[in-house]
C-alpha positions in Angstrom: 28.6 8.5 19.4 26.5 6.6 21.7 27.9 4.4 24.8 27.6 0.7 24.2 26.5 0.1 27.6 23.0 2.2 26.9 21.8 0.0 24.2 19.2 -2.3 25.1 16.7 -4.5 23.6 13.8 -6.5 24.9 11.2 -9.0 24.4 7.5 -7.8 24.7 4.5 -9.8 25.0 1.4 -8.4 23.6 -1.9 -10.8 24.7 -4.1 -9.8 21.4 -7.4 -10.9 22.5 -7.0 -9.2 25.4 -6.0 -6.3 23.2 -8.8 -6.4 20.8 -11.4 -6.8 23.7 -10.1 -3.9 24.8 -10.2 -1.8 21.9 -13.5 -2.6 21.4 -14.8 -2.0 24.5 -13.3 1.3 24.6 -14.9 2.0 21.1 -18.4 0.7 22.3 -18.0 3.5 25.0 -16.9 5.9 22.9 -20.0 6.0 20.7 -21.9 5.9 23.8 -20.5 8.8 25.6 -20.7 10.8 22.0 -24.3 9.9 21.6 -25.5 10.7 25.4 -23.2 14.3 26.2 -22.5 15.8 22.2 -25.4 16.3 20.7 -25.7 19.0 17.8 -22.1 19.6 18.1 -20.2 20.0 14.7 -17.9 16.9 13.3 -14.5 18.1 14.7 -15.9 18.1 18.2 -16.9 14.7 17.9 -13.9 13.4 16.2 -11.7 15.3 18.9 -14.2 13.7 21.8 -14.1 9.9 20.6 -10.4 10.5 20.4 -10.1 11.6 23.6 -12.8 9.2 25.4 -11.7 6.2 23.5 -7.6 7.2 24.3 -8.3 7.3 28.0 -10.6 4.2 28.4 -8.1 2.0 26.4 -5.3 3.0 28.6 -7.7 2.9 31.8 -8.3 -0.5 30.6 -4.8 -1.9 30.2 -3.6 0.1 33.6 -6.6 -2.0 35.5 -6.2 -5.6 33.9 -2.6 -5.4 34.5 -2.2 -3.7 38.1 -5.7 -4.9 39.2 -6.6 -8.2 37.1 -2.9 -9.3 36.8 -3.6 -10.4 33.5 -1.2 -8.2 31.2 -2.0 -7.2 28.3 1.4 -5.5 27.3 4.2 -7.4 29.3 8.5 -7.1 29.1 9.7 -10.5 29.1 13.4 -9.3 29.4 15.6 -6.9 28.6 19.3 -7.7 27.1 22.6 -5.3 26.1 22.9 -5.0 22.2 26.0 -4.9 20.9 
């Protein structure tokens, strides 16, 4: 069984324009790093590349607007015992 004292709930505060800006911009740059350094490479490379281009930007992204911009896109509000 599982302490009571280890189970914890929070509120979180997700800013979705901030979100989808976000994700977009990390799309946009994607496509653009695809189209400039994988050319005549077969599908899976490119599906493997924008996953891995558009991953890291969107999590570059959220890492500078909230440490840098102080404008959070993901935020805990609070964090309470559930009992």
């Amino acid at each position: 069984m599982t302490e009571q004292g280890f189970r914890y709930a929070g509120w979180l505060l997700l800013d979705l324009r901030l979100t989808g800006a976000l994700t977009l911009f990390s799309a946009a740059l994607a496509v653009l790093v695809l189209s400039l350094w994988f050319r005549g490479r077969r599908w899976d490379e490119y599906v493997v590349g924008f996953v891995a281009v558009f991953s890291l930007s969107l999590i570059g992204g959220v890492v500078l607007t909230n440490a840098i911009g102080h404008f959070p896109a993901l935020s805990v509000e609070s964090f309470f015992p559930v009992r």
